[in-house]
PQR file of N, CA, C, O and H, with PARSE charges and radii, in Angstrom:
ATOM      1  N   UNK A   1      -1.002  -4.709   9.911 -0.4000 1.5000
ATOM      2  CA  UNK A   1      -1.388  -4.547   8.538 -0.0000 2.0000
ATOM      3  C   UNK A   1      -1.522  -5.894   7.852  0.5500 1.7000
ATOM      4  O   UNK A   1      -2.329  -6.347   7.040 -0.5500 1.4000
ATOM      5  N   UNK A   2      -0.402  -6.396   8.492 -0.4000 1.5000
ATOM      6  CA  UNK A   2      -0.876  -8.271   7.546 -0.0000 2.0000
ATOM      7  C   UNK A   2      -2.095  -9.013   7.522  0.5500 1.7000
ATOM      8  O   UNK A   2      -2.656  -9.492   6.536 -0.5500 1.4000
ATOM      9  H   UNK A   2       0.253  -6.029   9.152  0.4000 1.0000
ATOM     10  N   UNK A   3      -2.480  -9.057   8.858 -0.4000 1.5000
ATOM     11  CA  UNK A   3      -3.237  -9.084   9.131 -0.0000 2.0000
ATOM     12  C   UNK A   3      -4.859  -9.249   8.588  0.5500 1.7000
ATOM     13  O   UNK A   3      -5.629 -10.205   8.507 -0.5500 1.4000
ATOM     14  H   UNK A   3      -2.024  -8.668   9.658  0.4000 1.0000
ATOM     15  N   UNK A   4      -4.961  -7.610   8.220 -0.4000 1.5000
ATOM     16  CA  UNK A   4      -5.663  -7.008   7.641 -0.0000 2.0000
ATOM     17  C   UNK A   4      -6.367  -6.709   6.181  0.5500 1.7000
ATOM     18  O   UNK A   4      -7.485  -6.533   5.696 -0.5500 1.4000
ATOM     19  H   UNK A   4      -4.335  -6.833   8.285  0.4000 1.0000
ATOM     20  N   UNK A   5      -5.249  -6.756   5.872 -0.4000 1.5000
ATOM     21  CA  UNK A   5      -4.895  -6.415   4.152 -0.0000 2.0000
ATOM     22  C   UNK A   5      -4.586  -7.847   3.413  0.5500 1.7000
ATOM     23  O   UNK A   5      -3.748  -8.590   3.924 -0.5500 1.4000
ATOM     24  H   UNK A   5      -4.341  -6.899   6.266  0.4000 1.0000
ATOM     25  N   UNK A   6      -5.038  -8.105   2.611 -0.4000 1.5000
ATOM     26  CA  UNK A   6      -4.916  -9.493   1.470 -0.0000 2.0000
ATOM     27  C   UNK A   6      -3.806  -9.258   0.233  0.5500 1.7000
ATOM     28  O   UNK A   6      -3.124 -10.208  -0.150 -0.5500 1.4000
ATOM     29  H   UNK A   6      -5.719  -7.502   2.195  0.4000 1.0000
ATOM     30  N   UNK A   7      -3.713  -8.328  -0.184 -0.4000 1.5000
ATOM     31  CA  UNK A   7      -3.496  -8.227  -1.710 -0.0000 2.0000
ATOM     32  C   UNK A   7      -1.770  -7.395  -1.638  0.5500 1.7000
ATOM     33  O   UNK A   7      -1.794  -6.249  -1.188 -0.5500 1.4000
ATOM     34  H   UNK A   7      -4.266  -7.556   0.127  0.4000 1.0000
ATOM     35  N   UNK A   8      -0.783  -7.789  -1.936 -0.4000 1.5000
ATOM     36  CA  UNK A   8       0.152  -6.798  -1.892 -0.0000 2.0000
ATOM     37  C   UNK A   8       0.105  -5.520  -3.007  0.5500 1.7000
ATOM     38  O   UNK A   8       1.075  -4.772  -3.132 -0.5500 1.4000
ATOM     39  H   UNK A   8      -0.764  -8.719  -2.302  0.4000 1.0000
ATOM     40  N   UNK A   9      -0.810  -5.400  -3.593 -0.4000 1.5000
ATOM     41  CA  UNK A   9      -1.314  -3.893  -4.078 -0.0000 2.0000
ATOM     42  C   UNK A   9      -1.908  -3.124  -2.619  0.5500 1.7000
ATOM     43  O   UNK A   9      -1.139  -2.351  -2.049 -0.5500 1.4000
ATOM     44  H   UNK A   9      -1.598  -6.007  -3.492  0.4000 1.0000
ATOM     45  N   UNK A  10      -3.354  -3.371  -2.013 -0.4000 1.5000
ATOM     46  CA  UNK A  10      -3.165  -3.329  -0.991 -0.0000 2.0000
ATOM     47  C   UNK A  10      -2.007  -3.453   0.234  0.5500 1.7000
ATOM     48  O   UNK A  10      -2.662  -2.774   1.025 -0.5500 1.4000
ATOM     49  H   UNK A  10      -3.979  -3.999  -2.476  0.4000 1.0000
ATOM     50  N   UNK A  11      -1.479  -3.602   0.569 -0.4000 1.5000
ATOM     51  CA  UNK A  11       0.064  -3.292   1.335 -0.0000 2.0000
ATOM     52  C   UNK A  11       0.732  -1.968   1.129  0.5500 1.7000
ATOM     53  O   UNK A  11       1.049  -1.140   1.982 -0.5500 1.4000
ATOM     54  H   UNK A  11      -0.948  -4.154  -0.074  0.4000 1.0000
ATOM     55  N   UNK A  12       0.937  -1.919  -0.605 -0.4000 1.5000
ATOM     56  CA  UNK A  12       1.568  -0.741  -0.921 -0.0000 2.0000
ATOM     57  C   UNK A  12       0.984   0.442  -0.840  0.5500 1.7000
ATOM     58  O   UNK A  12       1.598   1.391  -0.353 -0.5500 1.4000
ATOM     59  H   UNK A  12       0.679  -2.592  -1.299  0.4000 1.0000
ATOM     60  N   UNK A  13      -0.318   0.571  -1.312 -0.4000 1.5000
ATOM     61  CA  UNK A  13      -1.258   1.478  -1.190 -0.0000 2.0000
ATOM     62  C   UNK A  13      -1.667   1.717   0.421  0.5500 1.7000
ATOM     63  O   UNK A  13      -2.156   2.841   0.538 -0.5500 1.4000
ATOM     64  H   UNK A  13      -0.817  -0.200  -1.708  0.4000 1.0000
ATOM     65  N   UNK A  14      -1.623   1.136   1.447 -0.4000 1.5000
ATOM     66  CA  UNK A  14      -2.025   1.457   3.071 -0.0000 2.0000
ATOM     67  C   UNK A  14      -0.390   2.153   3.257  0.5500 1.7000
ATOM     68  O   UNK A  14      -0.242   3.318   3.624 -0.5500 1.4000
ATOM     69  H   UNK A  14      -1.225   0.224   1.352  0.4000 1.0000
ATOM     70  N   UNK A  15       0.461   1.480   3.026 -0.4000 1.5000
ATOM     71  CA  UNK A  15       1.853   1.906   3.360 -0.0000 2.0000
ATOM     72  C   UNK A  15       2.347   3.152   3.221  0.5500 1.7000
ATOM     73  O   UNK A  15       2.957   3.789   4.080 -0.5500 1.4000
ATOM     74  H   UNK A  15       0.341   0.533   2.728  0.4000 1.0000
ATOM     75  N   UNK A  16       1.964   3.625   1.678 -0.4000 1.5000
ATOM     76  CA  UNK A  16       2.113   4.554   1.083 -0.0000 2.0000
ATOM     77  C   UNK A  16       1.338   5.833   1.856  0.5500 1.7000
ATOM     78  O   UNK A  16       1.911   6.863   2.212 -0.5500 1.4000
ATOM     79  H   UNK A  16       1.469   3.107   0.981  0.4000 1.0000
ATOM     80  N   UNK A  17       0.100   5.579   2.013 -0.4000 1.5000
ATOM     81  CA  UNK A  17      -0.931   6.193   2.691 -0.0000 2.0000
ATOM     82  C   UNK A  17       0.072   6.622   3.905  0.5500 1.7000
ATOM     83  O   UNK A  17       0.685   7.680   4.044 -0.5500 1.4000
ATOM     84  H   UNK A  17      -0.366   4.742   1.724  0.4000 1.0000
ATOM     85  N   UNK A  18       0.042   5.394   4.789 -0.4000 1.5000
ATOM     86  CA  UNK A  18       0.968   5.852   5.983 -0.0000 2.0000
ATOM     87  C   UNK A  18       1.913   7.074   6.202  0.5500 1.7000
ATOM     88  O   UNK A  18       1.833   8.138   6.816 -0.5500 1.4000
ATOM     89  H   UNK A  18      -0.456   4.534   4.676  0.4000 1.0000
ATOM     90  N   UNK A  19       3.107   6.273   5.205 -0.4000 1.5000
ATOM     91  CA  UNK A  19       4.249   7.151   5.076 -0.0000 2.0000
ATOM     92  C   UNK A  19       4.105   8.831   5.151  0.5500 1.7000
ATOM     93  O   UNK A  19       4.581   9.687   5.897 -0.5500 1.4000
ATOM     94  H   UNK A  19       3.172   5.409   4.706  0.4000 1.0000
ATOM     95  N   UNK A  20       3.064   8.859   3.809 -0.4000 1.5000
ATOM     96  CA  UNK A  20       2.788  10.371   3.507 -0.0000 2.0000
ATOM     97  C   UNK A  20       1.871  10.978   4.588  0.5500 1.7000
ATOM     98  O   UNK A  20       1.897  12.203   4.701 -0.5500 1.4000
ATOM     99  H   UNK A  20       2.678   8.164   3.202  0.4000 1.0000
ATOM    100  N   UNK A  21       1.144  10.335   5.314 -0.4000 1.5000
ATOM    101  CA  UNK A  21       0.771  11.024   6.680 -0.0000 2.0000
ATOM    102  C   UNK A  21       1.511  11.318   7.687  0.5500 1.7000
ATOM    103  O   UNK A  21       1.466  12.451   8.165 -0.5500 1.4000
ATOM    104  H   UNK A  21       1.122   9.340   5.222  0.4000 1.0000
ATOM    105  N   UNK A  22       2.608  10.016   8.369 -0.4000 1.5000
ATOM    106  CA  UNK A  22       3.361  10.083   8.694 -0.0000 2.0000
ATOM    107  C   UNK A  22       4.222  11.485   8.290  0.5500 1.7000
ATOM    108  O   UNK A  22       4.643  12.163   9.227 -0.5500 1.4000
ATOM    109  H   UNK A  22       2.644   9.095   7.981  0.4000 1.0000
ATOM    110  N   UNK A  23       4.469  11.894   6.998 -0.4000 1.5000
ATOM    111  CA  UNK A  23       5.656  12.977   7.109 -0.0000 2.0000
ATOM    112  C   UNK A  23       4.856  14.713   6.995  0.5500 1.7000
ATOM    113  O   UNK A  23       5.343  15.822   7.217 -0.5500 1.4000
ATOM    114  H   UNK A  23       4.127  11.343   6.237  0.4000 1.0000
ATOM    115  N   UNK A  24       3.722  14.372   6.636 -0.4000 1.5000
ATOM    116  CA  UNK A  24       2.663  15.882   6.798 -0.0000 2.0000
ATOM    117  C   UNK A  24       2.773  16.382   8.007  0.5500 1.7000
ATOM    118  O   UNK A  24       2.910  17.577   8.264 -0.5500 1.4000
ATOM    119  H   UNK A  24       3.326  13.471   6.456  0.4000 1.0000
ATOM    120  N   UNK A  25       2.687  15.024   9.189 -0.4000 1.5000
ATOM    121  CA  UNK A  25       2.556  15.792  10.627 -0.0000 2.0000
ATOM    122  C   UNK A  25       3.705  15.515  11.371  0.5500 1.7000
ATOM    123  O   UNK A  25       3.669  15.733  12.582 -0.5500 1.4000
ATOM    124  H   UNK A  25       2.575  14.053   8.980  0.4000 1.0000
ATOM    125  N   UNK A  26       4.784  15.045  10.822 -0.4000 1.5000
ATOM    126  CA  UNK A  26       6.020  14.953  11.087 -0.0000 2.0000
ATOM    127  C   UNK A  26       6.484  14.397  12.035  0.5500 1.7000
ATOM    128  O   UNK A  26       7.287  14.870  12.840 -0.5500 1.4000
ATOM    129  H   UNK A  26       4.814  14.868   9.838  0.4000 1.0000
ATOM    130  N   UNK A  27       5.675  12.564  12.017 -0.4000 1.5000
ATOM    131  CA  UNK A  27       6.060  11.648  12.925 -0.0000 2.0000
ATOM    132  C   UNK A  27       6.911  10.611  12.373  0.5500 1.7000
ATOM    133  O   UNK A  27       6.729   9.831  11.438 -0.5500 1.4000
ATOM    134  H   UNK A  27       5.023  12.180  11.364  0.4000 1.0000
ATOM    135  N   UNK A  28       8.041  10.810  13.298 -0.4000 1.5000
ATOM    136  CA  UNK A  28       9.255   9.917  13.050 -0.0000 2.0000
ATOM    137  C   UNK A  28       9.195   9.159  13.913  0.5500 1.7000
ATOM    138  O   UNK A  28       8.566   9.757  14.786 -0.5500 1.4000
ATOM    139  H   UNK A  28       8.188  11.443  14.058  0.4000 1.0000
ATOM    140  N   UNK A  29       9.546   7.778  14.425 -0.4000 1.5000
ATOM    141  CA  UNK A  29       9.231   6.764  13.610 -0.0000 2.0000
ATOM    142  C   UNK A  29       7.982   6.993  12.931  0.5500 1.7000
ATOM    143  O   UNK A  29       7.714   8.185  13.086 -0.5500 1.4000
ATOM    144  H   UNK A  29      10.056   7.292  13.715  0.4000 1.0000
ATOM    145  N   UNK A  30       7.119   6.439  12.276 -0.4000 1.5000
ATOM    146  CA  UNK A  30       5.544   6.094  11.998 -0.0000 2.0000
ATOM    147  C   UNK A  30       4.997   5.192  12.692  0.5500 1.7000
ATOM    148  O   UNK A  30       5.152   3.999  12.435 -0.5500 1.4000
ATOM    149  H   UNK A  30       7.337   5.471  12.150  0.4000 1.0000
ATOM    150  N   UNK A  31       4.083   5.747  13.934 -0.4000 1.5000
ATOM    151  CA  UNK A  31       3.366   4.793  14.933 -0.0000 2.0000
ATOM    152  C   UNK A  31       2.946   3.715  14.200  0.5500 1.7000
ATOM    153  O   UNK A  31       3.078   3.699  12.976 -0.5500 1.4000
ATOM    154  H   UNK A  31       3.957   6.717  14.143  0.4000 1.0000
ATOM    155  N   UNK A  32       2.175   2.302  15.161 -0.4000 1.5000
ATOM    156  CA  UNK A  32       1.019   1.699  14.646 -0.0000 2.0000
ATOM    157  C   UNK A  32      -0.478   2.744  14.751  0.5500 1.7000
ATOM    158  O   UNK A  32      -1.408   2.638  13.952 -0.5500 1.4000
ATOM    159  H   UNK A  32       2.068   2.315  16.156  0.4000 1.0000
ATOM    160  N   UNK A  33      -0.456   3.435  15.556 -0.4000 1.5000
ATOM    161  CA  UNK A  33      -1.703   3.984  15.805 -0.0000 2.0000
ATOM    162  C   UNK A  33      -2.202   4.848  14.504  0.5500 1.7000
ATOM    163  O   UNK A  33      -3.404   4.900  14.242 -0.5500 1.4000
ATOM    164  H   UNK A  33       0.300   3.521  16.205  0.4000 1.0000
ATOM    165  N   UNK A  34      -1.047   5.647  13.554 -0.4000 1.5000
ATOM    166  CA  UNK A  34      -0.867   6.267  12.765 -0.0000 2.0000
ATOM    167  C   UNK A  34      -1.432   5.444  11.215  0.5500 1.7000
ATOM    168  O   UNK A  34      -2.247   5.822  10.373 -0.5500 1.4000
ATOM    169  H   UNK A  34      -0.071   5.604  13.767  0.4000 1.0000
ATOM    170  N   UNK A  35      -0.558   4.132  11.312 -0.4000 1.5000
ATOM    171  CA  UNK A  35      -0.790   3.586  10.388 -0.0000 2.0000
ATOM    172  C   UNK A  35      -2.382   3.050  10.415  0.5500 1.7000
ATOM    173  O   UNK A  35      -2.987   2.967   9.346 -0.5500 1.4000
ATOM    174  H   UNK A  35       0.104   3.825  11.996  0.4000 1.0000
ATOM    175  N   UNK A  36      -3.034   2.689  11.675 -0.4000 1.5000
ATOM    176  CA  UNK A  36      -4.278   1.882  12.003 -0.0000 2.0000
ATOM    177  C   UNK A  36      -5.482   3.380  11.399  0.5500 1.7000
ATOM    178  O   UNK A  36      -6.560   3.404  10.805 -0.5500 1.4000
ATOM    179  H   UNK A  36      -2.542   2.756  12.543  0.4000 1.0000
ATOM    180  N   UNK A  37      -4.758   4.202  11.831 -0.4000 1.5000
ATOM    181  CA  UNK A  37      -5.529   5.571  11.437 -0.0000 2.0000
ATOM    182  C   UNK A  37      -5.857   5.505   9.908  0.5500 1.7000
ATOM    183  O   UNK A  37      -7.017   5.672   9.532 -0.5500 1.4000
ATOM    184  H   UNK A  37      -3.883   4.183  12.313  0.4000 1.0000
ATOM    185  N   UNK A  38      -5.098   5.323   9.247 -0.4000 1.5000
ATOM    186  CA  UNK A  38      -5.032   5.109   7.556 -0.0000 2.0000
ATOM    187  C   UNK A  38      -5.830   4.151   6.963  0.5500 1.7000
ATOM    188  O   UNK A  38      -6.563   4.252   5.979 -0.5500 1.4000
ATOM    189  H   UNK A  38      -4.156   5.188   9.552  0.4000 1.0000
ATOM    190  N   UNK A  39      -5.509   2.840   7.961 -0.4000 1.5000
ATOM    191  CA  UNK A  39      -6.567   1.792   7.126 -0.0000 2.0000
ATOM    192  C   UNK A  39      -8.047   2.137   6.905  0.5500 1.7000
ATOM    193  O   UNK A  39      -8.763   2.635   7.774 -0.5500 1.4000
ATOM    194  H   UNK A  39      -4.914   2.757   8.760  0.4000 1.0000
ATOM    195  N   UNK A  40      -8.452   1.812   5.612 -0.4000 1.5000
ATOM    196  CA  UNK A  40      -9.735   1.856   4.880 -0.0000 2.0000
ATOM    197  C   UNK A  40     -10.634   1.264   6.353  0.5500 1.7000
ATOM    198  O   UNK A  40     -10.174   0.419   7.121 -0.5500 1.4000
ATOM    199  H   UNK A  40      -7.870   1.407   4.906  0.4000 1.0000
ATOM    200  N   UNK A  41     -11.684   1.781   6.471 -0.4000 1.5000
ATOM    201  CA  UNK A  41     -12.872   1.196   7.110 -0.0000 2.0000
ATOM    202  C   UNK A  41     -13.153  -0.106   6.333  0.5500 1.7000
ATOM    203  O   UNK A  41     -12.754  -1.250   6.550 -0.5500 1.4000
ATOM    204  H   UNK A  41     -12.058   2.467   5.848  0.4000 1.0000
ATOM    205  N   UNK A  42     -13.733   0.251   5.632 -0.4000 1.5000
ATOM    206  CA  UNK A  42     -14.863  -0.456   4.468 -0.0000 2.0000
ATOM    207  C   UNK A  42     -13.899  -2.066   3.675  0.5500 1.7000
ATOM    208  O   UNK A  42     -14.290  -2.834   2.796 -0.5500 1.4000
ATOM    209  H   UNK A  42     -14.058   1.180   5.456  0.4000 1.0000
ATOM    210  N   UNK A  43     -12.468  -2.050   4.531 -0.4000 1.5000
ATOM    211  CA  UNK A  43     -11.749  -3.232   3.967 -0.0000 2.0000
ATOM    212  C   UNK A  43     -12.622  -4.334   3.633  0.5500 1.7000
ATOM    213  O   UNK A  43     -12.730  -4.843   2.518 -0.5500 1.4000
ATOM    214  H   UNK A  43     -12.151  -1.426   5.245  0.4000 1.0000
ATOM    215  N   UNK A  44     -13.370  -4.734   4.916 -0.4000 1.5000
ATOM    216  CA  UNK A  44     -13.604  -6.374   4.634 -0.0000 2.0000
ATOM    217  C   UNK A  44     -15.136  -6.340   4.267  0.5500 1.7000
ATOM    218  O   UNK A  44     -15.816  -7.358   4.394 -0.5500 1.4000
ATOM    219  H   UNK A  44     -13.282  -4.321   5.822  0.4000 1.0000
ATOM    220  N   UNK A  45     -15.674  -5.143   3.806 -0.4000 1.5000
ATOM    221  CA  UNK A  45     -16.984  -5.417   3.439 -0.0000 2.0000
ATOM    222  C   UNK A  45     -17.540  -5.797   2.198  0.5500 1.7000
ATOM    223  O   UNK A  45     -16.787  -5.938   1.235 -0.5500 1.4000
ATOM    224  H   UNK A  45     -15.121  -4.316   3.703  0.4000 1.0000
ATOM    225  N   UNK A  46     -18.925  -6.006   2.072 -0.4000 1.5000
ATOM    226  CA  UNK A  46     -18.855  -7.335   0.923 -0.0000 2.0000
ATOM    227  C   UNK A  46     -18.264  -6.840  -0.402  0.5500 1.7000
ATOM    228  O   UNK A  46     -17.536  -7.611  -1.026 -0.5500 1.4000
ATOM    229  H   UNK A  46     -19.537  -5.891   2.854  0.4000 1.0000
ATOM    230  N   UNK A  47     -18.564  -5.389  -0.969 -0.4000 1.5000
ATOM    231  CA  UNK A  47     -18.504  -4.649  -2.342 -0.0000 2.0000
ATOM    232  C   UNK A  47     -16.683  -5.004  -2.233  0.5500 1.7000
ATOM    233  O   UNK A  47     -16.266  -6.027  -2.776 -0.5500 1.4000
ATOM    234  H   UNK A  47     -19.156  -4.763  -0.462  0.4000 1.0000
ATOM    235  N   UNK A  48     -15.912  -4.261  -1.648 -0.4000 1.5000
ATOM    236  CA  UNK A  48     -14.171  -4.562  -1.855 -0.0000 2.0000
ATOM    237  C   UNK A  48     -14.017  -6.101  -2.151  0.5500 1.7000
ATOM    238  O   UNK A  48     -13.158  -6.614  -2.868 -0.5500 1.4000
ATOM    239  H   UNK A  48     -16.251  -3.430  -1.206  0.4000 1.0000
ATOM    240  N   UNK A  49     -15.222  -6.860  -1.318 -0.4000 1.5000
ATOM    241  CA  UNK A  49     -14.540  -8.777  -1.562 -0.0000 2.0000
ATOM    242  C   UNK A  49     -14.987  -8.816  -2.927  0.5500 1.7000
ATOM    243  O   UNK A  49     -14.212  -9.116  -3.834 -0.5500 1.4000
ATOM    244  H   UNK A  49     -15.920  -6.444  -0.736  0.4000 1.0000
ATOM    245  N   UNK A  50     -15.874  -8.607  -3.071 -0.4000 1.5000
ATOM    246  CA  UNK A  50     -16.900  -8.961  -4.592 -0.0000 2.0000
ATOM    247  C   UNK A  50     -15.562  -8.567  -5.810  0.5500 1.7000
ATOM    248  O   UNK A  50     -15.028  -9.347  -6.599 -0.5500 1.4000
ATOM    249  H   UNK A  50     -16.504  -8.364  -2.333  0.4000 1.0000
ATOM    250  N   UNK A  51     -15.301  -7.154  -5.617 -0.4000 1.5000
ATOM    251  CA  UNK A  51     -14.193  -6.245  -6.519 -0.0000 2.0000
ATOM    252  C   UNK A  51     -13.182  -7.470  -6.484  0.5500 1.7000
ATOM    253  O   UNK A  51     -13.271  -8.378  -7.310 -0.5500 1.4000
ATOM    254  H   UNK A  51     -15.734  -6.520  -4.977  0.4000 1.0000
ATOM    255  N   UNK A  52     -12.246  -7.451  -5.517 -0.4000 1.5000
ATOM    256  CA  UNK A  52     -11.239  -8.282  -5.321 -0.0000 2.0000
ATOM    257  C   UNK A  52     -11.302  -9.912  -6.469  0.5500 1.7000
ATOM    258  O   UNK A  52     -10.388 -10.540  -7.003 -0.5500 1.4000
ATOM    259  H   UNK A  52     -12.173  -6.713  -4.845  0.4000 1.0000
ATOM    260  N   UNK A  53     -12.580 -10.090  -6.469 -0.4000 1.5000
ATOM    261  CA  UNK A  53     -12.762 -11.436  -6.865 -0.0000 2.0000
ATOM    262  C   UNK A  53     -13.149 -11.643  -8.125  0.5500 1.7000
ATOM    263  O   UNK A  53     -13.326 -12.790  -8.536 -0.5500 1.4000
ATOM    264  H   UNK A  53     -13.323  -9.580  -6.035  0.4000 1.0000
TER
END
């Protein structure tokens, strides 16, 4: 996710995402695969950089 994500609004908001998927289908721990599942497609494309900036 560090990686990935720039903004710690972003962080909280993928995390959050996670978590609450994580407990719908009732995976304890919360994979990476789970969390990678959550991340936005459209992160690094130009409209989110433009927003961001």
């Amino acid at each position: 996710m560090a990686a990935r994500l720039r903004t710690p609004l972003q962080v909280q908001r993928h995390l959050t995402l996670a978590l609450e998927a994580g407990y719908q289908i009732s995976e304890r721990p919360v994979t990476a695969e789970l969390v990678e599942s959550v991340l936005s497609r459209q992160l690094d494309d130009l409209e989110p950089t433009l927003t961001r900036y």
